[in-house]
Each structure stands twice: as C-alpha cells, then as structure tokens.
VEXFILO-107455 format. One record per residue (C-alpha): residue number from 0; residue in one letter; x, y, z. Coordinates in Angstrom, 1 decimal. Each point is the difference from the previous one (the first is absolute). Layout:
! VEXFILO-107455
<pt><n>NUM</n><res>A</res><xx>X</xx><yy>Y</yy><zz>Z</zz></pt>
...
//
This chain:
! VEXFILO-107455
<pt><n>0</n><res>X</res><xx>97.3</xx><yy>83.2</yy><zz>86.2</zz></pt>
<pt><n>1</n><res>X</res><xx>-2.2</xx><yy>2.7</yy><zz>1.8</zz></pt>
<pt><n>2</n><res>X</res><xx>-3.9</xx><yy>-0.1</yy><zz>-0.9</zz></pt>
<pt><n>3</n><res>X</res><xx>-2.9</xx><yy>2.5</yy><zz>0.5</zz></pt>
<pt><n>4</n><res>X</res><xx>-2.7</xx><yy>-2.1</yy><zz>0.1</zz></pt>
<pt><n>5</n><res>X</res><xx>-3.6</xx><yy>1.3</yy><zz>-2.3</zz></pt>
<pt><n>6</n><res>X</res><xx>-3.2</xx><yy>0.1</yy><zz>2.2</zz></pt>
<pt><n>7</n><res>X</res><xx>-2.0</xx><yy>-2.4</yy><zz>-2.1</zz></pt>
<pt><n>8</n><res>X</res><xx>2.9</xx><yy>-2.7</yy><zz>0.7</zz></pt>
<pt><n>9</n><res>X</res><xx>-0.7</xx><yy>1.0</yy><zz>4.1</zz></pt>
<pt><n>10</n><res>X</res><xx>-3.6</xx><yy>-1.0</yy><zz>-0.4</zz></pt>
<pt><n>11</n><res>X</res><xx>0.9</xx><yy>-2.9</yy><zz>-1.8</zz></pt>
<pt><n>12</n><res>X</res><xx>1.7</xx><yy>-1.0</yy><zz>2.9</zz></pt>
<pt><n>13</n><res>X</res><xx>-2.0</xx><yy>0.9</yy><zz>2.8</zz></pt>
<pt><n>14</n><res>X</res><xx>-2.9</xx><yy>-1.9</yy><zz>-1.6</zz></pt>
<pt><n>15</n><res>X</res><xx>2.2</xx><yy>-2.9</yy><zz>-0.6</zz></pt>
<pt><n>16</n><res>X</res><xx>0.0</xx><yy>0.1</yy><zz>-3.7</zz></pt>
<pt><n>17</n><res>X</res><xx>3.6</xx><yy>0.3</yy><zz>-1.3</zz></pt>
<pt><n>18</n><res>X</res><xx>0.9</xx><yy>-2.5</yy><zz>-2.6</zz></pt>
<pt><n>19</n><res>X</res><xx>1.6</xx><yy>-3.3</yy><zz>2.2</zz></pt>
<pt><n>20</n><res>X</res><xx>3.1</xx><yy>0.2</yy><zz>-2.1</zz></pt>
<pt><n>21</n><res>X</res><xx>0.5</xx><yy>3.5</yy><zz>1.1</zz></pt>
<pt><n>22</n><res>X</res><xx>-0.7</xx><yy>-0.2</yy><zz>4.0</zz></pt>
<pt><n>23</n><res>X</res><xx>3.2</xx><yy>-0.8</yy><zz>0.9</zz></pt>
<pt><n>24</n><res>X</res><xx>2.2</xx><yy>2.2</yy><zz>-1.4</zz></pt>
<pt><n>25</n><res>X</res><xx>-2.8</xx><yy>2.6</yy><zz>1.0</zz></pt>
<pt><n>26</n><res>X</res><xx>0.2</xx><yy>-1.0</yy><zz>3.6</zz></pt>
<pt><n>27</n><res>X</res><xx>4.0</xx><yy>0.7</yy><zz>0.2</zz></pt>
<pt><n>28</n><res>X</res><xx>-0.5</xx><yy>2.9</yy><zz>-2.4</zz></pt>
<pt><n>29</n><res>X</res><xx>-1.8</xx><yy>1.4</yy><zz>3.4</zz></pt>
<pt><n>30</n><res>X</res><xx>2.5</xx><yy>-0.9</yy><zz>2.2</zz></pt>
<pt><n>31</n><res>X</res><xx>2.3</xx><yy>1.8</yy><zz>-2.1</zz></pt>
<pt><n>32</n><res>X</res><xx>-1.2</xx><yy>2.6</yy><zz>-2.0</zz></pt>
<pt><n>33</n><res>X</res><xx>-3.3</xx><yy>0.9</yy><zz>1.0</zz></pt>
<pt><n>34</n><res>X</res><xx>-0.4</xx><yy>3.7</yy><zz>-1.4</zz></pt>
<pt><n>35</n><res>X</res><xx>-3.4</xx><yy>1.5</yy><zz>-1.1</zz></pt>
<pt><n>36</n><res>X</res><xx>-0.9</xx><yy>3.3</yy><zz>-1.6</zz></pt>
<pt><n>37</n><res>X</res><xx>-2.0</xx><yy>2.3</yy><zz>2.6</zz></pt>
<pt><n>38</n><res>X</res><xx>-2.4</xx><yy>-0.3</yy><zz>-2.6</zz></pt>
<pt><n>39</n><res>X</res><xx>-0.5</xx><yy>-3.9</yy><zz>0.4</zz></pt>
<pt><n>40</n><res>X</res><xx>-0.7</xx><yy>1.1</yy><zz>3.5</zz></pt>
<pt><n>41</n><res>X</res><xx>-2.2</xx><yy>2.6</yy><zz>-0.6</zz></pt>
<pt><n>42</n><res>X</res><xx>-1.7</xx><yy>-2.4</yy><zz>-2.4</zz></pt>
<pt><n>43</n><res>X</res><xx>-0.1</xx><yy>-3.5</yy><zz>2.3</zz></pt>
<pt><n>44</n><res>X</res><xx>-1.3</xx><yy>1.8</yy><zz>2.9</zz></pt>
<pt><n>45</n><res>X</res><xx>-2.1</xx><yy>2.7</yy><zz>-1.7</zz></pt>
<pt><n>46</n><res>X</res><xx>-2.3</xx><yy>-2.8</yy><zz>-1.6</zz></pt>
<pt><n>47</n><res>X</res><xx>-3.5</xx><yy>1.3</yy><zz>1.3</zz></pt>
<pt><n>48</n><res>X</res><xx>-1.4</xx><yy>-3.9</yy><zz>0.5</zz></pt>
<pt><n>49</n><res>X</res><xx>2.8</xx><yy>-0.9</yy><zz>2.2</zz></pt>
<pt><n>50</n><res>X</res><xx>-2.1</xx><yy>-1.3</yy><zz>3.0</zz></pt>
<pt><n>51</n><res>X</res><xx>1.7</xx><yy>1.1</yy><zz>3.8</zz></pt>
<pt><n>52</n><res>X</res><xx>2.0</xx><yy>-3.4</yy><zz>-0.1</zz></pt>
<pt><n>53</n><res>X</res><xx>1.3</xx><yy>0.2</yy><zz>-3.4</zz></pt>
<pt><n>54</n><res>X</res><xx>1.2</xx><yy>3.3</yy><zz>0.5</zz></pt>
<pt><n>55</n><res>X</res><xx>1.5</xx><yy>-1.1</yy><zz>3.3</zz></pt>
<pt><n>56</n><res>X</res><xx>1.9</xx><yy>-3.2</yy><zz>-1.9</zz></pt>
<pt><n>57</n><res>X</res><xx>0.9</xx><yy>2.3</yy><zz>-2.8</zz></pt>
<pt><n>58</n><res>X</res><xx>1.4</xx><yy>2.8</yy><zz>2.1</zz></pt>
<pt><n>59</n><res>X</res><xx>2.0</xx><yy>-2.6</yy><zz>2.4</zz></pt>
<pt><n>60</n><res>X</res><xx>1.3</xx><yy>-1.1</yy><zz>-3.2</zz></pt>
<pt><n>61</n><res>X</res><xx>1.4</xx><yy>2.8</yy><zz>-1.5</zz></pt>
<pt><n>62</n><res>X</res><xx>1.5</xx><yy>1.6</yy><zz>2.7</zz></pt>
<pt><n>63</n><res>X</res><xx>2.9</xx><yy>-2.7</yy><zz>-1.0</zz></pt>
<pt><n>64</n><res>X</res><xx>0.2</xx><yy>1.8</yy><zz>-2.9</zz></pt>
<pt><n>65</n><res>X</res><xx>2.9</xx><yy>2.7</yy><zz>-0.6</zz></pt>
<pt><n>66</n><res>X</res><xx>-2.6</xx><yy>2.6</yy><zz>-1.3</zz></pt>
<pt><n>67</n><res>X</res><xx>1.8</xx><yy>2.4</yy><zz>-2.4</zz></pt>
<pt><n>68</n><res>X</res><xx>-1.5</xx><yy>3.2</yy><zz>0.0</zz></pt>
<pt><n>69</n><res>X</res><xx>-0.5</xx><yy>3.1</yy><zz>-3.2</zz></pt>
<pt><n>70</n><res>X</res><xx>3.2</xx><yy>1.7</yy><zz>0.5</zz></pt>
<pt><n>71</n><res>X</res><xx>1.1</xx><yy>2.6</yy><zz>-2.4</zz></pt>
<pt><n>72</n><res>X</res><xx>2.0</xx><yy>-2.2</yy><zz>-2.1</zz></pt>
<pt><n>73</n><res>X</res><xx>-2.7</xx><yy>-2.4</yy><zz>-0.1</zz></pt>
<pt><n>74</n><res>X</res><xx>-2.8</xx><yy>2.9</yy><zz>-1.0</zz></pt>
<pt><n>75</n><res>X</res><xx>2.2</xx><yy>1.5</yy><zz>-3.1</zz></pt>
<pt><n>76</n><res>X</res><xx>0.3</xx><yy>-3.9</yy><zz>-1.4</zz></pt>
<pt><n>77</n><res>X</res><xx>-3.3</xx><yy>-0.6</yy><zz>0.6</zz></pt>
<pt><n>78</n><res>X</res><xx>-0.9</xx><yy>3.2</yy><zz>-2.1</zz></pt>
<pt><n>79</n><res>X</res><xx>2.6</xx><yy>-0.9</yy><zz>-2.7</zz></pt>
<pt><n>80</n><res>X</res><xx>-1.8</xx><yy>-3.3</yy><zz>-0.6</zz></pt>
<pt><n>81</n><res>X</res><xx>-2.9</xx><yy>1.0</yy><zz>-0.2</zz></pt>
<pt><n>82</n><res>X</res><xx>0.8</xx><yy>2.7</yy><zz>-2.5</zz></pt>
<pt><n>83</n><res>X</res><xx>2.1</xx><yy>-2.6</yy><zz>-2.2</zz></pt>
<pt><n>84</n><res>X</res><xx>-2.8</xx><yy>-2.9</yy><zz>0.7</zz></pt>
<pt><n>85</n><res>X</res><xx>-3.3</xx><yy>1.2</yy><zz>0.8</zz></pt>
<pt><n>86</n><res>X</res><xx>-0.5</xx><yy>-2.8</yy><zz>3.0</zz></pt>
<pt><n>87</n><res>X</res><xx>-2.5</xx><yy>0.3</yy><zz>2.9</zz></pt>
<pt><n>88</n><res>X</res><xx>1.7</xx><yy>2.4</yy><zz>3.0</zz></pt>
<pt><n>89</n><res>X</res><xx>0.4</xx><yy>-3.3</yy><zz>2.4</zz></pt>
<pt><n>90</n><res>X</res><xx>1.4</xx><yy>-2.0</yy><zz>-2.8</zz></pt>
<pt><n>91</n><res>X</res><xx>2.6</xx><yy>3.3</yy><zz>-0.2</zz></pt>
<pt><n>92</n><res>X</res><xx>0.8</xx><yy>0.1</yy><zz>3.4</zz></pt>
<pt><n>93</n><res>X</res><xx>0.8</xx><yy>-3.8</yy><zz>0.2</zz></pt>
<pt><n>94</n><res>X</res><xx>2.1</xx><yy>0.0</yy><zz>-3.0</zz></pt>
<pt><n>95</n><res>X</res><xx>1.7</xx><yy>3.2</yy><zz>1.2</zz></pt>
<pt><n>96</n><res>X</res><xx>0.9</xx><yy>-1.5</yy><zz>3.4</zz></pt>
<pt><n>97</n><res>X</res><xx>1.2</xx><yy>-3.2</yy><zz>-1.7</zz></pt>
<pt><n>98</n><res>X</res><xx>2.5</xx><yy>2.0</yy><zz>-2.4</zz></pt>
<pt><n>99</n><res>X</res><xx>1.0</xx><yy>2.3</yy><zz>2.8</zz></pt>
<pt><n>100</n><res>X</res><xx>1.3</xx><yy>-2.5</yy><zz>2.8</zz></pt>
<pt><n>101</n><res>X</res><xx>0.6</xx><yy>-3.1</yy><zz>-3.1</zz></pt>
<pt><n>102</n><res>X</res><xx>-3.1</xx><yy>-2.4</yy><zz>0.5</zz></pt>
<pt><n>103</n><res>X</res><xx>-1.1</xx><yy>-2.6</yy><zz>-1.8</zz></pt>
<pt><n>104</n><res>X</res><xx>-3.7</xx><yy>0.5</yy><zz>0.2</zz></pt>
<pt><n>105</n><res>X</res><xx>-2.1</xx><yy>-3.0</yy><zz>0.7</zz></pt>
<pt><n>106</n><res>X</res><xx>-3.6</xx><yy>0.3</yy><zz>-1.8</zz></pt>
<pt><n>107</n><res>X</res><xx>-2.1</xx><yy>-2.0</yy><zz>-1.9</zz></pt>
<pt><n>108</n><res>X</res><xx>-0.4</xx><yy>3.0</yy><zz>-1.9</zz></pt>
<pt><n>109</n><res>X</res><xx>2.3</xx><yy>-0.3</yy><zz>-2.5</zz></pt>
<pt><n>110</n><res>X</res><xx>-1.4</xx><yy>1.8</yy><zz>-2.6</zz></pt>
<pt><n>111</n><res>X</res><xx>-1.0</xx><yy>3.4</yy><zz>1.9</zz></pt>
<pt><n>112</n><res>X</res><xx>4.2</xx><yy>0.2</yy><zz>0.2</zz></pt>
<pt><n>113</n><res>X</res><xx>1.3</xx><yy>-1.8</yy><zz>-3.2</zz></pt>
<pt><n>114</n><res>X</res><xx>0.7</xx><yy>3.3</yy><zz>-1.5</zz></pt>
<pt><n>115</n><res>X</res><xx>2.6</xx><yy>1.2</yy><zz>2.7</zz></pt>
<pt><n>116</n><res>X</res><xx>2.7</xx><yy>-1.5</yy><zz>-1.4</zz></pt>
<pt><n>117</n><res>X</res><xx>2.5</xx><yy>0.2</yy><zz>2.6</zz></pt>
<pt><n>118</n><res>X</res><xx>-2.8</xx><yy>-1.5</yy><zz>2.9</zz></pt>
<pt><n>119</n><res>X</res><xx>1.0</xx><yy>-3.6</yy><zz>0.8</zz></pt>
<pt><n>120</n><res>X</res><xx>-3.4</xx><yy>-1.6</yy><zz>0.6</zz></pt>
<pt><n>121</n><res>X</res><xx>-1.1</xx><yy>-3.7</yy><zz>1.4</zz></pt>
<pt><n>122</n><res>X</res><xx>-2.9</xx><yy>-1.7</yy><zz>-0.7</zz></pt>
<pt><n>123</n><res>X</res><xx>-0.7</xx><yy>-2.5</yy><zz>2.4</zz></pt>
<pt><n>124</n><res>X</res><xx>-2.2</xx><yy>-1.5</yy><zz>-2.5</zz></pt>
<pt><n>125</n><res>X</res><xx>2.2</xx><yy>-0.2</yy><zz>-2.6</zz></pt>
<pt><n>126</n><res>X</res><xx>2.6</xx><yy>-1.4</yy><zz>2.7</zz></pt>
<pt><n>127</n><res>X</res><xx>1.1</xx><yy>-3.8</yy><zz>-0.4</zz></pt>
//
C-alpha cells in the first residue's frame, strides 16, 4: 500500500505523540512510502512559532519526503471536490493528490474526508 501522510499525523510524530500501537507500522510506513502533499509542507514549515531549531529539525525531516507538487491533474480534482464537497482548499489538495497517484491518506482527521467516498483513509487512532 502507498500512503500520503496528513500534516497533523507529521506533528504528532515529530512531537512524539503518535499512539504506541501505531509507531511501528508508522516508522516502516516512512521507509517505504513516505509521500506528503506540498501543502503538508507548506503547512509544517510555514507554522509562524517554529523557533530557528524546529524549523531546522522539521526541514531536515521532510526533505525525505517525496513532495508531490499541484500539477494540472491534481488542480481540476482539487476543484471538483470542492465543488461536490465544500471542504477547506488544503483538505482538497490532499485528497486530490491521494485519488490522483492511489494513496491511502493517513490523518487523524477522519471526518474532514469521510464524505469522499472513494478516499481510503487511516486513523492511527483508531488503529489496533
């Protein structure tokens, strides 16, 4: 399975706060499959009370990220869903890029997705 990985689900693991039950699978899932929306990227290092050596960690750390970028394709899904669904524009542009390249998007937001239907979605807090 190939994941896209939600920003919340990043911080929770840069501040050491993913369920225990989840860490490992989370740990080969970034070995493997470690895939983030620009936007998560935007979002992780646009956070305006990063101090200089958070950013640094952060930055370090996403750079082993494959970073998929808005691309056409990914634009005219993005505007589709948010025609059919009314959700936020980054919520959009993750779910687009998931559908486009066939992620299963990793969030603890659950419910800003559960109407997309066709979005595969894990909780790590609902994982066991």
């Amino acid at each position: 399975m190939n994941y896209c990985i939600d920003t919340n689900i990043l911080i929770y693991f840069l501040n050491k706060s993913l369920p225990s039950s989840f860490h490992n699978k989370f740990l080969h899932i970034l070995e493997e499959s470690f895939n983030v929306s620009v936007i998560s990227k935007i979002e992780l290092l646009g956070f305006p009370k990063l101090d200089t050596t958070s950013f640094e960690t952060i930055k370090k750390f996403i750079k082993n990220a494959k970073i998929y970028h808005l691309n056409e394709l990914i634009a005219d899904k993005t505007i589709n869903l948010r025609r059919e669904y009314n959700i936020k524009l980054a919520d959009a542009i993750i779910a687009a890029t998931c559908l486009i390249y066939n992620f299963e998007l990793i969030t603890r937001n659950s419910d800003d997705f559960k109407e997309i239907k066709s979005l595969k979605l894990l909780n790590p807090y609902e994982y066991l």
